[in-house]
C-alpha positions as CSV (number, residue, x, y, z in Angstrom):
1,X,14.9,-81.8,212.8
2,X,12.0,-83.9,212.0
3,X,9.1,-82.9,210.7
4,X,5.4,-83.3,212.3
5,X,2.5,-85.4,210.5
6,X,0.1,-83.0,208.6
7,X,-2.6,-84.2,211.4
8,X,-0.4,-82.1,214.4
9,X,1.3,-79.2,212.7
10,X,-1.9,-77.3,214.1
11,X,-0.9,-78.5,217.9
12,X,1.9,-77.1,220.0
13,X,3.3,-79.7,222.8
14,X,1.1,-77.7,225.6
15,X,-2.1,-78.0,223.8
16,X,-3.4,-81.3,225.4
17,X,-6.0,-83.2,223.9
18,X,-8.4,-81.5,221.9
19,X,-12.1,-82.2,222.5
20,X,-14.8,-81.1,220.4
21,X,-17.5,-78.7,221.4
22,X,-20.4,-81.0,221.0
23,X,-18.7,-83.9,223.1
24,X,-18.8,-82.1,225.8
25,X,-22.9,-81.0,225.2
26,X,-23.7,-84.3,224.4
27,X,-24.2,-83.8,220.8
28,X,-26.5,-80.6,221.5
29,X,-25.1,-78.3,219.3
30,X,-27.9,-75.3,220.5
31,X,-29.3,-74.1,223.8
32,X,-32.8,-73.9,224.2
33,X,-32.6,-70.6,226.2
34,X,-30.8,-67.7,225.6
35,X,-28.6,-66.6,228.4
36,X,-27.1,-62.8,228.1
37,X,-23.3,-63.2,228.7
38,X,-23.7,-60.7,231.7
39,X,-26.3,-63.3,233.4
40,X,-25.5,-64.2,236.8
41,X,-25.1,-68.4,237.5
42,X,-26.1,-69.4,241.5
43,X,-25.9,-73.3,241.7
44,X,-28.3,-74.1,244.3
45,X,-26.6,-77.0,245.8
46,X,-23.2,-77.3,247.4
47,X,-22.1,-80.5,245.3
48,X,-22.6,-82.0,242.2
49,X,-24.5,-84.6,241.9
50,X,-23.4,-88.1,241.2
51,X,-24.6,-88.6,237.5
52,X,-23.2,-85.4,236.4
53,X,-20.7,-84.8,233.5
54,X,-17.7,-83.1,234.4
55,X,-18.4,-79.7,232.7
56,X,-21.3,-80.0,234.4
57,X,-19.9,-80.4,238.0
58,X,-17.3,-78.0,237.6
59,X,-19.6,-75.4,236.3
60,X,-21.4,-76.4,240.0
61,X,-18.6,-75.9,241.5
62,X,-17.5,-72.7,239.8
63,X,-20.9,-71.3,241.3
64,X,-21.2,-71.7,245.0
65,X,-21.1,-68.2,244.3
66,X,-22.8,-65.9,241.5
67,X,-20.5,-66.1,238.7
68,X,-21.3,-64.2,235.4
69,X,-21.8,-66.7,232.8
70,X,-19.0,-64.9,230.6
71,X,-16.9,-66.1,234.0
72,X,-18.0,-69.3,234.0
73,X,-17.0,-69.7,229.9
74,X,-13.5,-68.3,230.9
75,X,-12.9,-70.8,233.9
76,X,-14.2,-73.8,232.0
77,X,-11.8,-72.6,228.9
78,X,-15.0,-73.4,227.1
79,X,-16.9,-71.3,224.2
80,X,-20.0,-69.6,225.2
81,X,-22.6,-71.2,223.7
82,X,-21.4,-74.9,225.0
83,X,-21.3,-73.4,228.2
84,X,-25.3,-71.8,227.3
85,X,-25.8,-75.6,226.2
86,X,-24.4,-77.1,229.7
87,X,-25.9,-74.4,231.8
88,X,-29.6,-75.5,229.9
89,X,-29.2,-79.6,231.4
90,X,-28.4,-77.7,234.6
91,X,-31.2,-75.9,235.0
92,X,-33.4,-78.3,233.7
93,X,-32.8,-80.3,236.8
94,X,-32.5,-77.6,239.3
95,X,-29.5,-77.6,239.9
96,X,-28.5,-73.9,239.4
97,X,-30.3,-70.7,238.8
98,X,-29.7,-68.2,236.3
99,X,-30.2,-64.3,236.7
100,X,-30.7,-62.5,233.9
101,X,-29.6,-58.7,234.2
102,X,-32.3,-56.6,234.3
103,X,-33.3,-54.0,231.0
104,X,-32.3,-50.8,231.8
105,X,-35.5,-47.7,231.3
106,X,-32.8,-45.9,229.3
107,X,-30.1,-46.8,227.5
108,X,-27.2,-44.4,227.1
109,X,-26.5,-42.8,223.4
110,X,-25.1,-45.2,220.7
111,X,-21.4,-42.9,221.1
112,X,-21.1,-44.7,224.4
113,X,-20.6,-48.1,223.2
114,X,-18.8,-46.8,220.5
115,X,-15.9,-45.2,222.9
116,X,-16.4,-48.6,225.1
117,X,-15.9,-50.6,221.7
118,X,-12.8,-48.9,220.9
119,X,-11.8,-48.8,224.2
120,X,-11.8,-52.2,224.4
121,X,-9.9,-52.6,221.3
122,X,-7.1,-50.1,222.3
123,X,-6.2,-52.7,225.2
């Protein structure tokens, strides 16, 4: 059995190539706004347009109907925050529209989040 260069040990054969984060942003490491991971993405047109980058038009696609951005990450196989970055260029130019969930008058005791947290955790 041969062994692999130092460079792939990290890589199994399915793993594809690996593209950076701020490739796909552009460079833009940060968004300007903050989007909640609950927020709802609408793109308000049925196609991407030409100049698009890829990310981009798939996120489009992705939303021809309201998507939670958390959704949007999963689909793209992309980390939150590029996906916050991509979804900034977006709506910059119109071409989606994001819904923020609405504060609730009264949030629910602490022990709630705590039993969802471990929840969560027993899955």
């Amino acid at each position: 059995m041969t062994k692999p260069d130092a460079d792939q040990q990290w890589l199994d054969e399915d793993a594809g190539p690996v593209v950076r984060p701020y490739a796909v942003t552009g460079g833009r490491a940060k968004a300007k706004n903050y989007f909640n991971v609950v927020a709802i993405v609408i793109a308000t047109r049925t196609a991407p347009p030409a100049d698009a980058a890829p990310e981009q038009a798939k996120l489009i696609m992705l939303c021809q109907r309201p998507l939670a951005l958390a959704e949007c990450a999963a689909h793209l196989g992309l980390p939150l925050g590029t996906v916050r970055v991509l979804l900034d260029g977006l709506l910059d130019r119109g071409l989606v529209r994001v819904n923020e969930p609405r504060q609730a008058a009264n949030l629910p005791d602490d022990s709630v989040f705590e039993a969802l947290i471990n929840g969560l955790r027993a899955l």
